[in-house]
N, C-alpha and C positions, 0 to 999 in steps of 0.2 A: 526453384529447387536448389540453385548454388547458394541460398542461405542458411539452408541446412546443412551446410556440409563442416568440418574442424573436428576438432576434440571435443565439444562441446553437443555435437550432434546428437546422439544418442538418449539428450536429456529435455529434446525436445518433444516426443513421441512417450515419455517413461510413462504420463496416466495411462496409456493403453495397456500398459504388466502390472502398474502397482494402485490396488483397488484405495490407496488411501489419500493415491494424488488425485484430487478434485481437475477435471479438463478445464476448468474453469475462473477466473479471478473475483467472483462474484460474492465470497465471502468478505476476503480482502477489501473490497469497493466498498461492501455496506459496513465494513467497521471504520472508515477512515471519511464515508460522510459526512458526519456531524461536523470533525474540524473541517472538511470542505466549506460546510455552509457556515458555519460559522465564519472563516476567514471570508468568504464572500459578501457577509452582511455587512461586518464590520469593515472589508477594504483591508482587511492583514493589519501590520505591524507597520511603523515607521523608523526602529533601529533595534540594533539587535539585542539592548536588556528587553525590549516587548516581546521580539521573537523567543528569547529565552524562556520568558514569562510564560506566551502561550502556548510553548512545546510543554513544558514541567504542565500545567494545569488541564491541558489534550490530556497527558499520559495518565495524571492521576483519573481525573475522569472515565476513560475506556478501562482502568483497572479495578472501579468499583464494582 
């Protein structure tokens, strides 16, 4: 109970007033798989022009 507590509180509980906050992160998870699995096959990046590389090509991807 004492990690609910701050200024911040209040925006813990908010899907129980606001029917458009999902209780849940399961949307989130299923759009953010694919680079999950991906970066798991392939073992990720080894410096950061790859990591650049395969953020821009994720993003175009999930905007198709």
């Amino acid at each position: 109970a004492r990690r609910f507590k701050g200024k911040s509180a209040e925006n813990y509980f908010r899907f129980l007033t606001e029917s458009e906050i999902e209780p849940t992160n399961n949307g989130t998870e299923r759009q953010i798989r694919p680079v999950v699995i991906d970066r798991r096959i392939t073992q990720g990046t080894r410096g950061d022009a790859g990591m650049r590389w395969c953020e821009r090509i994720w993003t175009i991807l999930a905007t198709l």
